[in-house]
KELO-350092 format. One line per field, with one value per residue: x, y, z of N, C-alpha, C in turn. Coordinates in steps of 0.2 Angstrom, whole numbers. Layout:
nxx <- (X,...);
nyy <- (Y,...);
nzz <- (Z,...);
caxx <- (X,...);
cayy <- (Y,...);
cazz <- (Z,...);
cxx <- (X,...);
cyy <- (Y,...);
czz <- (Z,...);
***
This chain:
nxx <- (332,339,327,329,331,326,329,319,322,317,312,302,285,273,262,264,273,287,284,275,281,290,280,274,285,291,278,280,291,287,279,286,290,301,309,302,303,301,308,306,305,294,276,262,246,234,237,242,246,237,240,252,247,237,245,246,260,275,278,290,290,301,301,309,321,321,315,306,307,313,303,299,311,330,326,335,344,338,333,345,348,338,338,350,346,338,347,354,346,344,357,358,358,348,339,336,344,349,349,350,352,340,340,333,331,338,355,362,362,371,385,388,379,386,398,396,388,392,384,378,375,359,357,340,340,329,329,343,344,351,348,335,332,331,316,307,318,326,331,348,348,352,347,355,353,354,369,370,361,371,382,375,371,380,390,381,376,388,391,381,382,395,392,383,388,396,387,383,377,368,352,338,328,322,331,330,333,345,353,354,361,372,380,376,384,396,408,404,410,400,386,371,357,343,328,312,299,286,269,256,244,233,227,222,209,193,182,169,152,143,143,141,149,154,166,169,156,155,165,162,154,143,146,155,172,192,205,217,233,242,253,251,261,273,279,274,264,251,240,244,232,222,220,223,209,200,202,198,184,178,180,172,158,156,154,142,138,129,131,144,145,144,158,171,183,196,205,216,226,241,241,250,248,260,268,274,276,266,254,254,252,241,233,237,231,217,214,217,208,195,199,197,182,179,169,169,175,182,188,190,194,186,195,206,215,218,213,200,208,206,207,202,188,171,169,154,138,123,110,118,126,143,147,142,150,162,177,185,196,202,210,223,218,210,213,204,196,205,206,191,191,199,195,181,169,167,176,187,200,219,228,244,256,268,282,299,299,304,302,288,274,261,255,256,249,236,237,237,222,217,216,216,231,237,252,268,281,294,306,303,289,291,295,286,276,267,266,267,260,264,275,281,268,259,250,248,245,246,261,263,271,271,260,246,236,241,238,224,222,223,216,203,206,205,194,184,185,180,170,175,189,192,192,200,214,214,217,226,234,235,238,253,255,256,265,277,276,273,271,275,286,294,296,305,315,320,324,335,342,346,350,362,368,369,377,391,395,402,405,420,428,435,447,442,426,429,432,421,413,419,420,405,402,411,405,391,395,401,391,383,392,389,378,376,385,373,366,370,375,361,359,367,364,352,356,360);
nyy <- (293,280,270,251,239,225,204,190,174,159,142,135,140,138,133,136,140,145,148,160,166,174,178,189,196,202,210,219,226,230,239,248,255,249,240,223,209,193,175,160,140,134,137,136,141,137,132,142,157,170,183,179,178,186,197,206,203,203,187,176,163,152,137,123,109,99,86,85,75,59,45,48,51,56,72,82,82,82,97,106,107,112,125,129,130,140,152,153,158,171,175,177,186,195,197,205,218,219,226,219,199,191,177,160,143,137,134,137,143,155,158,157,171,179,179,181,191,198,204,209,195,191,177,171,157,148,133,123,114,100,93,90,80,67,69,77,85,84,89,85,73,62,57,47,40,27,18,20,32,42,41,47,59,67,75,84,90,96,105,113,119,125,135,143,150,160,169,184,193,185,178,174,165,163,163,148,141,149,145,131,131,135,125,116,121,122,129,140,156,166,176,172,185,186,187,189,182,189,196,201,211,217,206,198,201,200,189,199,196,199,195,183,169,156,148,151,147,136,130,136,137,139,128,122,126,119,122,120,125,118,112,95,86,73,77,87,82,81,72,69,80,74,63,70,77,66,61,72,74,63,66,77,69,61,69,74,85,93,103,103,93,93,98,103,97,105,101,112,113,116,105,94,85,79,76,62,61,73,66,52,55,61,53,42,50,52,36,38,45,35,26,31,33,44,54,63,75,78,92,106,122,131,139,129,118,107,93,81,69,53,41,47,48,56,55,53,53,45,54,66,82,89,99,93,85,76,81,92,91,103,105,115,129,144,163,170,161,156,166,168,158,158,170,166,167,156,148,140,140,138,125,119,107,105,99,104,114,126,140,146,150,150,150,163,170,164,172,183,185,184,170,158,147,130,125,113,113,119,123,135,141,142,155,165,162,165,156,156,164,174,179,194,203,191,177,169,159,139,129,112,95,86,76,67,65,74,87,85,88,102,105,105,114,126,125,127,143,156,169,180,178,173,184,194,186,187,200,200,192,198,210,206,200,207,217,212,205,208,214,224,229,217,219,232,229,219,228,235,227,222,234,237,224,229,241,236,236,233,217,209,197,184,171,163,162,156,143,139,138,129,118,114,112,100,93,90,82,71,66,63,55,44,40,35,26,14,14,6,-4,-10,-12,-23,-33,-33,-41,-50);
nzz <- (967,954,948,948,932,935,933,938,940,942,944,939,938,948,959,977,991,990,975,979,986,977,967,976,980,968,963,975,972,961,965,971,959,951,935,931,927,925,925,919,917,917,916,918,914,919,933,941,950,953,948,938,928,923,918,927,931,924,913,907,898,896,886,886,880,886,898,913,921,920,921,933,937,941,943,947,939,926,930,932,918,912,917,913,897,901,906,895,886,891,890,877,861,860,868,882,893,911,930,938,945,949,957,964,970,962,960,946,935,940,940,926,923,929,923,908,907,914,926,941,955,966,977,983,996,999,1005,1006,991,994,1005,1001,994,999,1004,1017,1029,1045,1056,1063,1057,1041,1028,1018,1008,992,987,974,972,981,972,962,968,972,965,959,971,975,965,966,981,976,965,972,978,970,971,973,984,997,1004,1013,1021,1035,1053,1055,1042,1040,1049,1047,1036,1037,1043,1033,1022,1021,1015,1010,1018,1019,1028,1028,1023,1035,1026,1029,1019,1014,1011,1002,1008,1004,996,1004,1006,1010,999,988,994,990,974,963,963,957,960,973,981,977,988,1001,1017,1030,1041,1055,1051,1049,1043,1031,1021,1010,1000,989,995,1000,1011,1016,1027,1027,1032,1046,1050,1045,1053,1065,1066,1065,1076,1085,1080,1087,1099,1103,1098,1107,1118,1115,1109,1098,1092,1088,1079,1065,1059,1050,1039,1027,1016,1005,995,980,966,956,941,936,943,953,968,972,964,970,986,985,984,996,1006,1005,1004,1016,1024,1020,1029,1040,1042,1035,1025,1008,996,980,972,960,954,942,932,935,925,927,928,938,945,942,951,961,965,971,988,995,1007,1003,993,997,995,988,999,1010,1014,1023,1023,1012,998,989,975,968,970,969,969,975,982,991,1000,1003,1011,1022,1025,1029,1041,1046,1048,1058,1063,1057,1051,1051,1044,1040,1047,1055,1044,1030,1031,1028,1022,1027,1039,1043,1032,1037,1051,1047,1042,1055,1062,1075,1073,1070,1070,1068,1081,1077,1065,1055,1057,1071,1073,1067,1073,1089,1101,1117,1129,1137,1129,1120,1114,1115,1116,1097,1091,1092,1095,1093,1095,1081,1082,1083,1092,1101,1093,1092,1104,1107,1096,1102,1112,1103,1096,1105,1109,1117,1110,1113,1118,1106,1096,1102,1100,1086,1083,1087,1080,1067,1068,1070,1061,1050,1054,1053,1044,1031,1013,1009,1019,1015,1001,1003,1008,1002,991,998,998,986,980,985,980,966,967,970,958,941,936,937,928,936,942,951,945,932,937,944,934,923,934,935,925,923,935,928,918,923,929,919,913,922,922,908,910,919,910,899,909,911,898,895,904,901,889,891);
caxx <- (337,338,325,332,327,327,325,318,325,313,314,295,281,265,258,267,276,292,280,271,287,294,275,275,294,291,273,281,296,284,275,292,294,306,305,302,302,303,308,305,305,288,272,252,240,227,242,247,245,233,244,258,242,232,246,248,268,277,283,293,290,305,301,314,320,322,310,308,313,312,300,298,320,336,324,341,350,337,332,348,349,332,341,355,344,336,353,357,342,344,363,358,358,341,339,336,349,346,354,355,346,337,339,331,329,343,360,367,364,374,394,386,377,393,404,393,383,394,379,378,368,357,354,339,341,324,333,348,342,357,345,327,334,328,310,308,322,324,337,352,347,351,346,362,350,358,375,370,359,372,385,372,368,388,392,376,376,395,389,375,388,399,389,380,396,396,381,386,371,363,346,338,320,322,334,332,335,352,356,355,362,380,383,379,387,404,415,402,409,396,380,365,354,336,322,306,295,280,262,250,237,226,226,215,203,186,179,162,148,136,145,140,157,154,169,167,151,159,168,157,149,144,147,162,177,195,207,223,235,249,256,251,267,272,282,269,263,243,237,243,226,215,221,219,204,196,201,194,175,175,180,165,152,157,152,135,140,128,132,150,146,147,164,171,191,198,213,218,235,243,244,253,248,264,273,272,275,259,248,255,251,234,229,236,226,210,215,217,198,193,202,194,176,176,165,175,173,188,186,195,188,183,200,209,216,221,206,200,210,201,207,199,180,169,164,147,130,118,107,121,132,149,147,140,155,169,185,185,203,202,215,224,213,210,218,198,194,209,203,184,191,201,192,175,166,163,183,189,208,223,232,250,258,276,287,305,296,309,301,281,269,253,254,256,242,231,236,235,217,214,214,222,236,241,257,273,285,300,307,301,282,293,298,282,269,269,263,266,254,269,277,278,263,253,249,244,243,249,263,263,274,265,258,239,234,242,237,216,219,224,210,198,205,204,186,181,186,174,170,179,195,195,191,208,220,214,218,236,240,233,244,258,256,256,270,282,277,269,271,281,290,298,299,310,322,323,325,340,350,346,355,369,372,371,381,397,401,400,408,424,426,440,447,435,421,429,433,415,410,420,416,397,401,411,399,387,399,401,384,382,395,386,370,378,387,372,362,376,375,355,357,370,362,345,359,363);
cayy <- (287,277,262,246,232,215,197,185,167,155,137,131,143,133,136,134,143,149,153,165,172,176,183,193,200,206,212,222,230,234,246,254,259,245,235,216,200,184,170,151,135,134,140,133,147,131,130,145,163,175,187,179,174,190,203,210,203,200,182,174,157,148,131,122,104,93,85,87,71,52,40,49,52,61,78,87,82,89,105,110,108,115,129,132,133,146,155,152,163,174,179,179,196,198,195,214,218,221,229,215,195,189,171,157,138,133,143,134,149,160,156,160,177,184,177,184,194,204,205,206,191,190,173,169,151,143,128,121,108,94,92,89,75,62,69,79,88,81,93,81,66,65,50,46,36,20,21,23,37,45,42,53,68,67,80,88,92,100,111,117,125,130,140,144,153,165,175,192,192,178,179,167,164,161,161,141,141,151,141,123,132,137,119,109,123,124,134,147,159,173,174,175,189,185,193,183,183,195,191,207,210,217,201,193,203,195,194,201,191,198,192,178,167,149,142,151,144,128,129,139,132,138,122,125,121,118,123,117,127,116,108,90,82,69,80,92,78,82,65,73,85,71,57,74,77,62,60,78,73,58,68,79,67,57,75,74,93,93,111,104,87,94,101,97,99,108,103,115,115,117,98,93,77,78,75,56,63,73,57,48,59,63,42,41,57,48,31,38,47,30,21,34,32,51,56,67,77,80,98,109,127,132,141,126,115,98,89,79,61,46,39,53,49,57,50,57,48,47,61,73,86,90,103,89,80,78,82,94,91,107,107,123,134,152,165,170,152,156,172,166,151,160,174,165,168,149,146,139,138,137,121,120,103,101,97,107,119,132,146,143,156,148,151,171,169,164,176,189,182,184,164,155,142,127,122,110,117,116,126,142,143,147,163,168,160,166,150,156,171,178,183,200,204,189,171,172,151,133,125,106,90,82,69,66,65,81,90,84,91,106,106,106,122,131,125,129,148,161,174,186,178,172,191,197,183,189,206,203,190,201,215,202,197,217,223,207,199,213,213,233,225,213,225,237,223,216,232,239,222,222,240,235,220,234,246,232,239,228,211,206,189,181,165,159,161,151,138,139,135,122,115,113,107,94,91,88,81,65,64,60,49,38,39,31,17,14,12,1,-10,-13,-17,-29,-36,-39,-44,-56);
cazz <- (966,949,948,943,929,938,932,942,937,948,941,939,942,948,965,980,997,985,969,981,989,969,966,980,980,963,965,981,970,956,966,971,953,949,932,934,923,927,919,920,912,917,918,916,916,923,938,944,953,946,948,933,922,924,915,931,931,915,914,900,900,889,884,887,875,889,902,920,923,914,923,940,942,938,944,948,933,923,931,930,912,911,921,908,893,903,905,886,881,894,887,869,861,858,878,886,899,918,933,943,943,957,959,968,972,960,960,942,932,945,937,920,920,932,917,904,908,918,931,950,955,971,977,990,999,1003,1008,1004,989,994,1010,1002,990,1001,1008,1021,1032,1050,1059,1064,1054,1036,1025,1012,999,991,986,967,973,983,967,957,971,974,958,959,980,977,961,971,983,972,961,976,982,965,972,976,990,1002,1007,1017,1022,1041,1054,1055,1037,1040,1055,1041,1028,1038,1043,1027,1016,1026,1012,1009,1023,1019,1033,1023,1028,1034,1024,1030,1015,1016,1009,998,1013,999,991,1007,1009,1011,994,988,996,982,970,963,959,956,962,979,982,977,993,1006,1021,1037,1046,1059,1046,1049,1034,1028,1015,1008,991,990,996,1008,1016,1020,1033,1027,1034,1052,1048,1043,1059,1070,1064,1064,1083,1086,1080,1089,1107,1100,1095,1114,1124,1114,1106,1091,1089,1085,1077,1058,1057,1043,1036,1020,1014,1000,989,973,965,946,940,932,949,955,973,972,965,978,993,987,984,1003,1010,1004,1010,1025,1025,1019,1035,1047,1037,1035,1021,1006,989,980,969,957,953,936,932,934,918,929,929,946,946,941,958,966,967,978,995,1002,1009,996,994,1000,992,990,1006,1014,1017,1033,1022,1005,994,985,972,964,971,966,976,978,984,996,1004,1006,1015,1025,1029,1032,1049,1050,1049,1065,1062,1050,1052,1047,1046,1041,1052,1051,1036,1030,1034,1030,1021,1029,1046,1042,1029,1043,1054,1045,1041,1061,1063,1077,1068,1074,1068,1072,1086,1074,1057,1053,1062,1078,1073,1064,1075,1095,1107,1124,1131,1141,1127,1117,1109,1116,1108,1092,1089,1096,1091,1096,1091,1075,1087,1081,1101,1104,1089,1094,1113,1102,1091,1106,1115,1098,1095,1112,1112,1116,1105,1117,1116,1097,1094,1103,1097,1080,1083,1090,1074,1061,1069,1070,1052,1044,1054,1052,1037,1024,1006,1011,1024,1013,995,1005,1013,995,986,1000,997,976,978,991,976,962,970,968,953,934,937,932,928,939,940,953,941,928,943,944,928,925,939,933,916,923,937,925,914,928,931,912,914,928,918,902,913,921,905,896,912,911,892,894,909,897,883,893);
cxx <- (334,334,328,327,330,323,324,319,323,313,308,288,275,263,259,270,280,289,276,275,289,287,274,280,292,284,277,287,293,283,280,295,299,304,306,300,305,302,307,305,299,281,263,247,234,230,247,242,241,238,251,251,239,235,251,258,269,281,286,292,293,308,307,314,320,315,309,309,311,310,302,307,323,331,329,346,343,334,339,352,342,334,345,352,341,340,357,353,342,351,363,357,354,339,339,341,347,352,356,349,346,335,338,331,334,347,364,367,369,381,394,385,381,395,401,391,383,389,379,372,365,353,350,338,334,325,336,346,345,351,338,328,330,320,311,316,321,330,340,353,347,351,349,359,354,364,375,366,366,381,382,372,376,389,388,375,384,394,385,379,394,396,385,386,397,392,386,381,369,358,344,329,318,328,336,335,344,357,357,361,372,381,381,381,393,407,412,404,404,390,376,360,346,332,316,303,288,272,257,245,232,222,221,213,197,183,171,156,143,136,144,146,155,159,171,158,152,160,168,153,148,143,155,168,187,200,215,226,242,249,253,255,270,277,280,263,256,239,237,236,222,216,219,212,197,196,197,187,176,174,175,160,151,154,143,134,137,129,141,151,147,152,166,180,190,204,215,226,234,245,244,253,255,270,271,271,267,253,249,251,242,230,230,232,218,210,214,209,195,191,197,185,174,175,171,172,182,187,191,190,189,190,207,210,219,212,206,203,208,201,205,192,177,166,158,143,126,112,112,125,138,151,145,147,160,174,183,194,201,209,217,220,214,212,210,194,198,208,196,185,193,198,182,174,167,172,186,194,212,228,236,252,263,281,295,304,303,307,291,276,261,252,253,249,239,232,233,225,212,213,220,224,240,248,265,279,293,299,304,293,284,296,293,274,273,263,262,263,257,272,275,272,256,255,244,242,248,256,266,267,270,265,249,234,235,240,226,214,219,218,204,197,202,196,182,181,181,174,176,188,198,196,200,213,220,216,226,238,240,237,253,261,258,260,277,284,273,273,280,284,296,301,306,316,325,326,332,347,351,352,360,371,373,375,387,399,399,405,413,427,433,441,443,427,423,428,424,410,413,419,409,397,403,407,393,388,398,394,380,385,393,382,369,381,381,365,366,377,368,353,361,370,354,349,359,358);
cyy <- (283,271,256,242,225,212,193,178,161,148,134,133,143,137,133,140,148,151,160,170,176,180,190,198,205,209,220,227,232,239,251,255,255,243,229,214,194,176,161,149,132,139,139,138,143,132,137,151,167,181,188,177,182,197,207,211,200,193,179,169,153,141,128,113,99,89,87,83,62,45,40,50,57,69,82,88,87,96,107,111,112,122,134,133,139,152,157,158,169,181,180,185,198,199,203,212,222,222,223,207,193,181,165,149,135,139,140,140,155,162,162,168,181,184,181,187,201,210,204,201,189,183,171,162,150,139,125,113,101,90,90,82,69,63,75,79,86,82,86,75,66,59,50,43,28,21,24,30,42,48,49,59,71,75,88,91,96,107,115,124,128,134,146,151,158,168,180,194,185,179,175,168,166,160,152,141,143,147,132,124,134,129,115,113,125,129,137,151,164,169,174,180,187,191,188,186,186,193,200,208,211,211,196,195,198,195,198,198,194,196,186,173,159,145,145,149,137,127,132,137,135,134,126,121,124,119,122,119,123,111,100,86,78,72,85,90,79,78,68,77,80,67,65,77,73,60,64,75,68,62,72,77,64,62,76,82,93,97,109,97,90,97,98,102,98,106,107,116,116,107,99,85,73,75,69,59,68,67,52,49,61,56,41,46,52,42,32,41,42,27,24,35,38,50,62,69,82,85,102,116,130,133,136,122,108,99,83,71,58,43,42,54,53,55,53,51,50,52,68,75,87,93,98,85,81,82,85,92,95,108,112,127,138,155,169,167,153,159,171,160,155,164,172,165,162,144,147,143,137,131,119,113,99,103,103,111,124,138,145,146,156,152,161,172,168,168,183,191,184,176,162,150,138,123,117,114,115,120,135,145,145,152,167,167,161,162,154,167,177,182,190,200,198,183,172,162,145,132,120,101,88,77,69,67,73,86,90,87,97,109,110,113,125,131,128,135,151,166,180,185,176,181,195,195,186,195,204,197,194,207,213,202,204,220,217,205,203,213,221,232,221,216,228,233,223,222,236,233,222,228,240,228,224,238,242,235,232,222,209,199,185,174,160,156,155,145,134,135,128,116,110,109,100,92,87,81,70,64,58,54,41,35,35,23,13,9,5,-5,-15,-14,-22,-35,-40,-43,-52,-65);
czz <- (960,949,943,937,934,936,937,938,943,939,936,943,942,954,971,986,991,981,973,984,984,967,970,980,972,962,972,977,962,957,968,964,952,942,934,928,928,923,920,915,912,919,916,920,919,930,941,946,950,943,941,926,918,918,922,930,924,915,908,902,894,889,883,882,878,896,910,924,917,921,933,943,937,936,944,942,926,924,931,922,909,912,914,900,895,901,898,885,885,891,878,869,861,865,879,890,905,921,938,941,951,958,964,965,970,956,953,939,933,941,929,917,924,926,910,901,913,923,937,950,964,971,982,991,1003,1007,1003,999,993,1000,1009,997,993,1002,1010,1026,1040,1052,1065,1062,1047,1031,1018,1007,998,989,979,966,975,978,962,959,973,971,959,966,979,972,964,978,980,969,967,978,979,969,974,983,990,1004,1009,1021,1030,1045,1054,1049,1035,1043,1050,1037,1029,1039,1036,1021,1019,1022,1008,1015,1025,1022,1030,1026,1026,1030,1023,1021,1016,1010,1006,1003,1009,997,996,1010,1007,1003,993,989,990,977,969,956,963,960,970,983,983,983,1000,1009,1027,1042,1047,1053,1049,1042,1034,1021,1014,1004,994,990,1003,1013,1019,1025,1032,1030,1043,1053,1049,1050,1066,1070,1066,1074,1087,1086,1084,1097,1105,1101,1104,1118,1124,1113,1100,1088,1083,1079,1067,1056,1053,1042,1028,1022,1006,998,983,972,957,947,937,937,955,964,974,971,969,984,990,986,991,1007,1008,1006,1017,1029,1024,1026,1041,1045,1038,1026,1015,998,986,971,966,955,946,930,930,927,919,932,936,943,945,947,961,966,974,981,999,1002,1003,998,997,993,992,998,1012,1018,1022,1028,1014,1004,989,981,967,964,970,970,978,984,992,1002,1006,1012,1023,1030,1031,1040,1052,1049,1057,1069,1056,1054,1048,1047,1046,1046,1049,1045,1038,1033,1033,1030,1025,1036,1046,1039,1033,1049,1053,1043,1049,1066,1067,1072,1074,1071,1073,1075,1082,1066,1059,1056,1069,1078,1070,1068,1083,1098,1115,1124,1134,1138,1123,1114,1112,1110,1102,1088,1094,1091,1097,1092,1087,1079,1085,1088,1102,1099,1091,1100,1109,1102,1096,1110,1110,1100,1101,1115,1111,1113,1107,1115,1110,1095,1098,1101,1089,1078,1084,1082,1068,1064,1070,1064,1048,1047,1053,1046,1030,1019,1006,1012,1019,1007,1000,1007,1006,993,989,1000,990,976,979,983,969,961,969,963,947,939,932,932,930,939,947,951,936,932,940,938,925,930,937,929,918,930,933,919,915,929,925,913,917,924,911,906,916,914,902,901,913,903,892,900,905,891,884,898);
***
């Protein structure tokens, strides 16, 4: 059978849940003899996957002439103009041509490279933007903004399912995902088919303990440690981690457990200074270890090219070390850094902490690891994380409401298990994780729907497309419009 050329057309590729699904996917369909690019409008070799830096995957990275937003806003108005430069160089002639594109997080270019490009386009649906505008996602509740916010995302929430609508294929993270994505996209009738995301098992093996690698030393401790993977963002709830945490040692230190009084928590992500919502969330993560008088060192490994925040001193006792401290904040970690954390001896646990998460690569990464995972009873951890003992296969982690109480009782069974039973739940998630959620597992899914959108046939350019593209333009069009009345009333309001 013919291999394909596929584009991957991903918005912004730093270090994140999506960035490692888009790494993965294309890693997993290279080795099936596919070729693969992918394009973005970003990419910082300080700030990203080794795997796009290293050669391994070929990425275009096509600097775009607009910004990513203008003083912390209007983030949607220009990512999709960041979007359509994309698309612009993509249809120019010099541009290689491919069998199909594989599109993700933002569906503008979709209209286009049908109309264009006379290419079938595969879209997969992380989650439906319209729905992360405010924060986090909070099934049945939906916070409308102010009315000049909801004037802005008005334009921009209806382009999103219209162009959304062109794809020729729907993919989708997670049944919850799916179950989101039919009620606040009503007049796409097509179901999106699940294809979990799938993770390189190679990629977390243990590394080489003779090895002598600086920035895993950095972050290597055999005190019992607690570890936490997720983006520095306030709707990745990390605070939940440190207030459970913090309640944990103290029912600890009150038993008179000295075996367990140095436990210490990692929290590791990807963070952009560039992105107020990160600096935000990592000045309150550290207030919060302040508030609770845990001890802290905030770390970046050699590799990276964001330098540690001025805000971000480190808190220890004098005479002590970084390793000394309650709470590491390891930022944009290695994917070395990743797998020593993971797969150390003296790692307890993986704690998961957003609420409602679309689907939620951590929890797998830690099974797959062997480590029980405590994550929230809600979103995409209920279908990849098994709670009750009764069910198939056996529990392979908790999941409990983000309640900081309930998250501590939690902590304490973990902590509390015997070699015997840590040793078999680790058995049932790590065969949990490689027959559900592998790197294979997800290639092949990918690779029988890319063919199923191939197989279509060239693309002729009907008047739905046009629809479509108009649409956008003047979508965009209005949005301009707002953004000119808006200025024109804040000068002649200083005029005045």
């Amino acid at each position: 059978m013919a291999k394909l050329r596929i584009a991957f057309i991903h918005p912004d590729l730093g270090i994140g849940g999506a960035e490692r699904l888009i790494v993965d996917a294309a890693l997993g369909l290279q080795k099936l003899g596919h070729t693969v690019h992918i394009y973005t409008s970003h990419h910082d070799p300080g700030h990203c996957f080794d795997e796009t830096r290293d050669g391994t995957l070929r990425v275009h990275h096509i600097v775009p002439p607009f910004p990513r937003a203008i003083k912390g806003k209007l983030h949607i108005f220009f990512a999709h103009a960041r979007q359509l430069h994309l698309t612009a160089h993509l249809l120019s002639p010099a541009a290689p041509s491919y069998d199909v594109y594989f599109v993700d997080q933002l569906s503008t270019c979709i209209p286009f490279l049908r109309a264009f490009a006379h290419t079938r386009v595969l879209f997969y649906c992380h989650f439906p933007d319209k729905l992360l505008a405010e924060g986090a996602y909070v099934e049945g509740k939906i916070n409308k903004g102010s009315l000049l916010k909801r004037m802005y995302r008005l334009p921009m929430d209806l382009l999103e399912e219209t162009t959304t609508k062109q794809a020729d294929t729907i993919l989708a993270n997670s049944n919850f995902t799916v179950r989101v994505f039919k009620h606040h996209m009503p007049s796409i009738r097509t179901v999106p088919r699940v294809v979990y995301p799938g993770i390189n098992v190679s990629a977390y093996d243990a590394p080489d303990a003779s090895e002598d690698d600086p920035d895993i030393c950095q972050i290597s401790s055999d005190r019992p440690t607690l570890l936490s993977l997720n983006r520095f963002e306030q709707k990745k709830n990390a605070a939940l981690a440190i207030n459970a945490f913090a309640l944990l040692r103290k029912k600890l230190a009150s038993r008179s457990e000295p075996s367990f009084k140095p436990i210490r928590l990692v929290l590791a992500g990807g963070y952009d200074p560039r992105l107020y919502d990160n600096v935000k969330t990592l000045e309150g993560l550290l207030d919060s270890a302040r508030a609770h008088g845990l001890t802290y060192a905030v770390l970046t490994p050699s590799t990276s090219t964001v330098p540690i925040p001025a805000v971000a001193p480190t808190l220890k006792p004098d005479g002590a070390t970084e390793k000394d401290t309650d709470i590491v904040f390891l930022l944009n970690f290695s994917s070395r850094q990743r797998s020593a954390l993971l797969t150390a001896p003296s790692t307890l646990a993986l704690l998961y902490t957003p609420t409602n998460e679309h689907f939620g690569i951590g929890p797998v990464e830690g099974m797959l690891c062997g480590l029980p995972v405590l994550a929230c009873d809600s979103g995409g951890p209920t279908e990849s994380v098994v709670d009750a003992a009764t069910e198939a296969g056996g529990r392979t982690g908790w999941l409990r409401p983000p309640a900081p109480e309930v998250w501590a009782a939690a902590l304490e069974e973990i902590v509390a298990m015997g070699a015997e039973e840590r040793s078999a739940l680790a058995a049932r998630a790590r065969r949990r994780a490689r027959d559900m959620f592998g790197m294979d597992a997800m290639a092949r899914d990918m690779e029988s729907a890319l063919r199923e959108t191939v197989a279509m046939g060239p693309v002729s350019t009907n008047g739905a497309v046009w629809v479509a593209i108009v649409a956008l333009l003047g979508g965009l069009g209005a949005v301009f419009a707002v953004l000119m009345r808006m200025v024109l009333f804040a000068v002649g309001a200083w005029a005045s």
